[in-house]
C-alpha positions as CSV (number, residue, x, y, z in Angstrom):
1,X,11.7,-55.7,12.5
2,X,14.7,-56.4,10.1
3,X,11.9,-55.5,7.1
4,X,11.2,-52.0,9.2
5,X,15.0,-51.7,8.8
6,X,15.4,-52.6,5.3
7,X,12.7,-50.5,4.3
8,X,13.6,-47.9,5.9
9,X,17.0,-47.8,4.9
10,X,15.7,-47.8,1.5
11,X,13.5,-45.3,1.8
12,X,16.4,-42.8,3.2
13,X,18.7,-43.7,0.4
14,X,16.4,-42.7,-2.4
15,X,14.9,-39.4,-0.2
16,X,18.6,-38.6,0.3
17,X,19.3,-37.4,-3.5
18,X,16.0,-35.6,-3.7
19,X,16.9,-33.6,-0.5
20,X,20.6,-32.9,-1.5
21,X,19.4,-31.2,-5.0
22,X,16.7,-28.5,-3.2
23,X,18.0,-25.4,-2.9
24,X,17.2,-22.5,-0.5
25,X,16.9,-18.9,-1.8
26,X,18.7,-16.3,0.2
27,X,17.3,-12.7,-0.7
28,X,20.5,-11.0,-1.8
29,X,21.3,-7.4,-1.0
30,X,20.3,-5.7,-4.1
31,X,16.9,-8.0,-3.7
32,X,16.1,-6.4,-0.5
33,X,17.5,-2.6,-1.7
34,X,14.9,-3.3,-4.3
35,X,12.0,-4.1,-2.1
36,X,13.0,-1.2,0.7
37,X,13.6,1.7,-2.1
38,X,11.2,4.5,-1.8
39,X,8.5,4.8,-3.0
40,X,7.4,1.4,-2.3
41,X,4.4,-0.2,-2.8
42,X,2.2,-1.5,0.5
43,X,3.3,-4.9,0.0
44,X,7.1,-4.0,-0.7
45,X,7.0,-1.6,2.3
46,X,5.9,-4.6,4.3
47,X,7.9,-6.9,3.2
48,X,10.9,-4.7,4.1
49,X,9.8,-3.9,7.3
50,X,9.0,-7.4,8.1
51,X,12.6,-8.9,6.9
52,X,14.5,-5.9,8.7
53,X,12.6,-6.4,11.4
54,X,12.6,-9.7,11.7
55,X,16.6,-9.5,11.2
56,X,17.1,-7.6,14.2
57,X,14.8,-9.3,16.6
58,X,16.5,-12.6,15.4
59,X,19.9,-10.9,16.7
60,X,18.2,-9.3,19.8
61,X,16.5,-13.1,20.9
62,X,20.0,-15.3,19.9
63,X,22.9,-13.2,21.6
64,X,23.4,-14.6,24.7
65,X,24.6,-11.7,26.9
66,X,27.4,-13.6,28.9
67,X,28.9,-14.9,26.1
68,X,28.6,-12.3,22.9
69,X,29.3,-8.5,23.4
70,X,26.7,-6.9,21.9
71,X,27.6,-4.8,18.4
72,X,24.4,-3.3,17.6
73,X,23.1,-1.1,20.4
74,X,19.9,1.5,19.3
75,X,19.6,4.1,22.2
76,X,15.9,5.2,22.7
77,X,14.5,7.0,21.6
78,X,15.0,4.3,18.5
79,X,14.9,6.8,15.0
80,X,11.6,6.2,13.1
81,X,11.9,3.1,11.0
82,X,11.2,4.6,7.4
83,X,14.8,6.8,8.3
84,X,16.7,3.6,9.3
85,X,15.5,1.9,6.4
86,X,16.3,4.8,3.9
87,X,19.9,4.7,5.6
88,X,20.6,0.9,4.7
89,X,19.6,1.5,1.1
90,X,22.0,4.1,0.6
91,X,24.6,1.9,2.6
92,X,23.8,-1.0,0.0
93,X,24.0,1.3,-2.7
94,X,27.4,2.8,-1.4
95,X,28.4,-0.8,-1.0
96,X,28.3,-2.6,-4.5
97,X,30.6,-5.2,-3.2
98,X,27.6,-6.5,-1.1
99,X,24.7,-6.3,-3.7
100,X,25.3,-10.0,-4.0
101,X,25.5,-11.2,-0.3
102,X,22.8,-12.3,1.9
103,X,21.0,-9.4,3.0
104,X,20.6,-10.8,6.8
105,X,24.6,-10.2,7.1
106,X,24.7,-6.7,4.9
107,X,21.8,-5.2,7.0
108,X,23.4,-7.0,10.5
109,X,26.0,-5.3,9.6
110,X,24.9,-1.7,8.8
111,X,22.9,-1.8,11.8
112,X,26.6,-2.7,13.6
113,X,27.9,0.5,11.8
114,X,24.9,2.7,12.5
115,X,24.6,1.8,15.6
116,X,27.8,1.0,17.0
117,X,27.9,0.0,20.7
118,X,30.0,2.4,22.8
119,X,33.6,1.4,24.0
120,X,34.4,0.1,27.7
């Protein structure tokens, strides 16, 4: 058991370093205005829907709606996708300040700003 230990102790402290130095990629802004700008090509167009997509599901599934107010609300019926997505890249291009941020937040927070939630 105490060689289990040993070895594995050993085992984490070399893994650690290897672990510490990968980085993760996070699509900037400007990235995604690239990918979204029209025309696009079938693989950018579906990559853009996808990450957009995804994005907002991702909010929708994780608010928990006793805890968070919502800030995005989309009244139905929803615009058609290729106008919501033509309105975020002329946000992002309004918005140079962003071009460098994580898209996720940038388009979170158009979506907050293009769909505001009304006031109680």
């Amino acid at each position: 058991m105490k060689k289990f230990l040993i070895i594995s102790a050993a085992f984490a402290a070399f893994s650690a370093p290897a672990q510490a130095q990968e980085t993760i990629k996070v699509l900037s802004t400007q990235e995604l205005v690239n990918v979204c700008k029209l025309p696009a090509s079938p693989e950018s167009r579906s990559f853009c829907i996808g990450f957009t997509t995804a994005v907002y599901e991702t909010y929708l599934a994780t608010r928990h709606p006793q805890r968070a107010k919502p800030f995005i609300c989309v009244k139905q019926p929803a615009p058609a996708r290729d106008e919501v997505i033509g309105d975020f890249v002329k946000f992002a291009q309004s918005n140079q300040q962003a071009a460098d941020k994580p898209a996720s937040g940038v388009f979170l927070g158009f979506m907050a700003t293009r769909f505001p939630c009304a006031s109680k």
